[in-house]
N, C-alpha and C positions, 0 to 999 in steps of 0.2 A: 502162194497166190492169194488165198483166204485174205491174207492179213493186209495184204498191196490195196485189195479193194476194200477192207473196211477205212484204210487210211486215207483212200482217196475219196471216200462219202465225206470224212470227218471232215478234209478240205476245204470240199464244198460246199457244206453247212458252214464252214468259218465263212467264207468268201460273202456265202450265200446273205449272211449278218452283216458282215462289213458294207456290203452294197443297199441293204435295210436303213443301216445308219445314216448311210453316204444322203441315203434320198432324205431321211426323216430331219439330218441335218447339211444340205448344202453349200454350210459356210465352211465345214468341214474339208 
């Protein structure tokens, strides 16, 4: 279970970047 949730934090911090980008670049 340990390892489910540190993968699902690692996710979210990707996600979390991609949606940073998305705004800082919206032609993207």
């Amino acid at each position: 279970m340990s390892k489910s949730s540190s993968d699902k934090m690692i996710i979210i911090t990707l996600i979390w970047k991609l949606l940073c980008s998305a705004r800082q670049a919206p032609n993207f």
